[in-house]
C-alpha positions as CSV (number, residue, x, y, z in Angstrom):
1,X,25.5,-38.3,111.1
2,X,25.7,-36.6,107.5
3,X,24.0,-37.6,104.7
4,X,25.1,-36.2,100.7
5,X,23.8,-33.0,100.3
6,X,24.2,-31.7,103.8
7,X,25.7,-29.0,105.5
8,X,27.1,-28.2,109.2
9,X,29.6,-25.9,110.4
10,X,32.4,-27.3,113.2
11,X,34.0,-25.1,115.4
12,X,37.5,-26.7,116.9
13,X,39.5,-25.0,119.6
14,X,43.0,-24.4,118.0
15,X,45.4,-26.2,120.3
16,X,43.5,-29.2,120.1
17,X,43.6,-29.0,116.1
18,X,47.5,-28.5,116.9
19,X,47.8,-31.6,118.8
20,X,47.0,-33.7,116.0
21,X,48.3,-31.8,113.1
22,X,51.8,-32.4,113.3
23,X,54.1,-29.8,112.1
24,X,51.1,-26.9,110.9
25,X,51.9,-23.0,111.7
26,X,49.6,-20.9,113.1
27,X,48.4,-17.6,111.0
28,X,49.6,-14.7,112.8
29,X,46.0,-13.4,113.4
30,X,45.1,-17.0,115.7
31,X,46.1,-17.8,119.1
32,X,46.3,-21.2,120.6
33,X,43.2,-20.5,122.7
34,X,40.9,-19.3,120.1
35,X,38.6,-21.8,117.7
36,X,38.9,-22.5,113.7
37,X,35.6,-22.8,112.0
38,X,34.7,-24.8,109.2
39,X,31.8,-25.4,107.0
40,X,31.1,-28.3,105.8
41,X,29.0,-30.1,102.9
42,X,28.8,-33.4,102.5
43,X,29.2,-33.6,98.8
44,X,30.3,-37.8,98.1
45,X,31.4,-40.6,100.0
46,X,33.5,-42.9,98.8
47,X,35.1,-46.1,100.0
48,X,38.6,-46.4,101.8
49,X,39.9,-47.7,98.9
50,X,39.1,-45.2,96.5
51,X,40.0,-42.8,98.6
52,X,43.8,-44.3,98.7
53,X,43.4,-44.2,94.9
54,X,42.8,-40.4,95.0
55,X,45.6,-39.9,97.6
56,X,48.3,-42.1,95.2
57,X,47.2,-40.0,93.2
58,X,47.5,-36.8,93.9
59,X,51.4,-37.6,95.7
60,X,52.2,-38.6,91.8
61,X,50.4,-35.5,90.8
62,X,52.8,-33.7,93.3
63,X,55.6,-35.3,92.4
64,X,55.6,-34.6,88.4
65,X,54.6,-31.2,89.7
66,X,58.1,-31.0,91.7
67,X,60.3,-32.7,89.0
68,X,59.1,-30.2,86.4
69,X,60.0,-27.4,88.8
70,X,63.7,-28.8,89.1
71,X,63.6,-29.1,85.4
72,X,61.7,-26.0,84.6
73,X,64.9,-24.3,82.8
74,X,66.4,-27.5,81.2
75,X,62.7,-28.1,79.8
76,X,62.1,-24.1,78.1
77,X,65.8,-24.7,77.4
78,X,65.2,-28.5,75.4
79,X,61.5,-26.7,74.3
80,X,62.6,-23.5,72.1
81,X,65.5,-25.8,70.8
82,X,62.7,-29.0,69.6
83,X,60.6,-25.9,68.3
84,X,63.4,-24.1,66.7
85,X,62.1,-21.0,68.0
86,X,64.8,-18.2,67.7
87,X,63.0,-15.4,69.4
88,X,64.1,-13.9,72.5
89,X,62.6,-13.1,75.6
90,X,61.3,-9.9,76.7
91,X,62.7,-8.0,79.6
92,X,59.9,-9.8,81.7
93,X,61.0,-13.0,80.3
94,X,57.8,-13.7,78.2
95,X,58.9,-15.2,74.8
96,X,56.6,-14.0,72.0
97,X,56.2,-16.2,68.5
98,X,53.9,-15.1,66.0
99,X,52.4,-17.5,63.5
100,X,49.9,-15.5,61.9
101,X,49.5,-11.5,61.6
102,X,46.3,-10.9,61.9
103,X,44.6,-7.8,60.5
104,X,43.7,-4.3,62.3
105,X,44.9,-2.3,65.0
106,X,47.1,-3.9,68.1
107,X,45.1,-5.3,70.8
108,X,45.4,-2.5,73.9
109,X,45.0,-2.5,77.3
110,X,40.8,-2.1,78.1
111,X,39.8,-4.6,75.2
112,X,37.9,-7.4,75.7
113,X,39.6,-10.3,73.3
114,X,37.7,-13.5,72.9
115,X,40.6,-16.3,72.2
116,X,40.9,-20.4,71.8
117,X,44.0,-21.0,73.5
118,X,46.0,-24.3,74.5
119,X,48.0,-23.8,77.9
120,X,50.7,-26.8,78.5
121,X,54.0,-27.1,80.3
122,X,57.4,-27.0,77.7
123,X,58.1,-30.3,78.9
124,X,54.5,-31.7,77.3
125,X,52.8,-30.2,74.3
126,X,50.2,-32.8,74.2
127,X,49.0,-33.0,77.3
128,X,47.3,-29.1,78.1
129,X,46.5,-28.3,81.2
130,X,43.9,-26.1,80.1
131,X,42.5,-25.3,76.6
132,X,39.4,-23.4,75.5
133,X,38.1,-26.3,72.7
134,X,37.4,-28.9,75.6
135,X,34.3,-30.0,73.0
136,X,34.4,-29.7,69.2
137,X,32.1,-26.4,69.2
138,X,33.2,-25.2,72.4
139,X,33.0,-21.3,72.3
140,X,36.3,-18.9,72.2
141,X,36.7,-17.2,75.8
142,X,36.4,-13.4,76.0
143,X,39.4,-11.6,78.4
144,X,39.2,-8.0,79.4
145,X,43.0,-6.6,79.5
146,X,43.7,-4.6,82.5
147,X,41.1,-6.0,84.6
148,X,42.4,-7.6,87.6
149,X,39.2,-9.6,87.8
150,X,38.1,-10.7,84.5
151,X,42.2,-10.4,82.8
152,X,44.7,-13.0,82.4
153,X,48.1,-13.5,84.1
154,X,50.8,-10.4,83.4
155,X,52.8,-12.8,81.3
156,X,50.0,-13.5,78.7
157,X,48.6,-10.2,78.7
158,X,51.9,-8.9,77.6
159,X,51.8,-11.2,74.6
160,X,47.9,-10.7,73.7
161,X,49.0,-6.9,73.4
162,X,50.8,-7.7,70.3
163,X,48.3,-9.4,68.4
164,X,45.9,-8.4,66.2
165,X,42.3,-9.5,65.3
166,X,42.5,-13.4,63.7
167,X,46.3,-13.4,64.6
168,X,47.7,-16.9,66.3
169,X,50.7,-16.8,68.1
170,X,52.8,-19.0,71.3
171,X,53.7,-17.0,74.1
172,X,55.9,-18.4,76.4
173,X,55.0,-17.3,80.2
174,X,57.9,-17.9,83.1
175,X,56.6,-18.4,86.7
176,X,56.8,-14.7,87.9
177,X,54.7,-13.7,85.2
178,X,52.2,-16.4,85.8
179,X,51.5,-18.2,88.7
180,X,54.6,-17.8,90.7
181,X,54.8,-21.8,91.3
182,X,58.1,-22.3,89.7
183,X,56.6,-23.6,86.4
184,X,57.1,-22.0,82.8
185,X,53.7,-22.1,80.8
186,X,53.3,-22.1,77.2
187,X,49.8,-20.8,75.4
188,X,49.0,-20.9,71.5
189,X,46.4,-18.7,71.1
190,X,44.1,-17.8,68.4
191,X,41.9,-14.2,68.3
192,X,38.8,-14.6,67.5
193,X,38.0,-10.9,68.3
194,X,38.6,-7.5,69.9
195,X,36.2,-5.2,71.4
């Protein structure tokens, strides 16, 4: 009865939504009697098989995502050798590589830094799975260090911390200090500037 654009909220009972999802846990908080809400907007539709497109391909997705989790320590292993980086890690793990000073004081804690940066796995440099110069004159992005909600993951703040204004450097970020998903990240990033 939807049409693109609209929205509507369904309210299923929670042991019928267990009846048909095989294998799902309840959150402590729910009981089996109780109801799950869910809002709803209706934002494409698209045909059956397009949608088994999407589904392929987000099981490959999930798979390259699994297989680089298996591999994660073979990969930083096979990475700092290809790169010849010599450094070692911090206590934290974080490898830091500088590849250009920069001028000034360090960066500390309470600074907002704006940055370009390139974030790809070690097993793939040229495929980023996020980067700051998406278009040619794509503007730097501005961090605040220390602030939970407009900060970076611990693993990168660490690095940034050792820079300087127009510094570049790769900092190598393990799993616990980034996203805790198993996968080591690695981030070249540029300083644009420090405030």
């Amino acid at each position: 009865t939807m049409k693109i654009g609209d929205s509507t909220t369904f309210m299923i009972r929670v042991d019928s939504l267990l009846k048909y999802t095989k294998g799902m846990r309840l959150p402590d908080f729910l009981d089996s009697s109780g109801y799950i809400g869910y809002v709803v907007k209706l934002d494409t539709i698209i045909s059956a098989v397009e949608f088994k497109k999407e589904m392929k391909r987000r099981a490959e997705e999930a798979r390259i995502q699994d297989d680089l989790k298996n591999n994660d320590a073979a990969n930083l292993a096979k990475f700092l050798a290809d790169n010849k980086y010599t450094a070692k890690p911090s206590a934290t793990g974080v490898y830091y590589i500088e590849k250009t000073a920069g001028k000034g004081a360090l960066i500390k804690t309470g600074q907002s830094v704006m940055v370009h940066y390139k974030g790809y796995y070690t097993n793939n440099v040229n495929a980023p799975f996020d980067e700051s110069k998406k278009q040619p004159n794509s503007p730097p992005v501005t961090f605040k260090l220390g602030d939970p909600q407009l900060g970076v993951i611990p693993g990168l703040e660490e690095g940034l911390i050792k820079m300087k204004k127009g510094g570049t450097a790769t900092i190598i970020v393990p799993a616990d200090q980034a996203y805790r998903d198993g996968l080591t990240r690695v981030f070249d990033i540029e300083i644009v500037d420090v405030q």
